[in-house]
Residue, then its C-alpha position, 0 to 999 in steps of 0.5 A: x870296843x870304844x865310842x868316838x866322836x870325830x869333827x868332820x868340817x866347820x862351816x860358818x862356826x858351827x861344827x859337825x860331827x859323826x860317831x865311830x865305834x871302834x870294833x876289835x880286829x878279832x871281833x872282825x875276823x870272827x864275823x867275816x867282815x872286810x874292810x868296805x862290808x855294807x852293814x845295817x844297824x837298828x836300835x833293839x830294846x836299848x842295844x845297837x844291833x849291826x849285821x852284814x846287810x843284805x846286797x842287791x844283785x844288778x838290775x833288780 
């Protein structure tokens, strides 16, 4: 898996940024996860911990 750090815009001089982690295609499969896969992700004893999020159904 790699970290990258990707420009999204410069306004005014200043420069945003956002980070991506790139996650391997097996890993992928592996999980179930598709492209578009609503994901939550929280920081645990210094380790980023992703996993499906949960969906709310309509109207509720």
């Amino acid at each position: 898996m790699r970290l990258q750090k990707q420009k999204t815009r410069e306004v005014g001089g200043k420069k945003y940024f956002r980070w991506t982690v790139v996650i391997p295609p097996k890993k992928i499969v592996e999980l179930g996860w598709d492209e578009g896969t609503e994901l939550e992700s929280k920081v645990k004893k210094e380790r980023l911990v992703l996993k499906r999020a949960r969906v709310k159904a309509a109207g509720n």
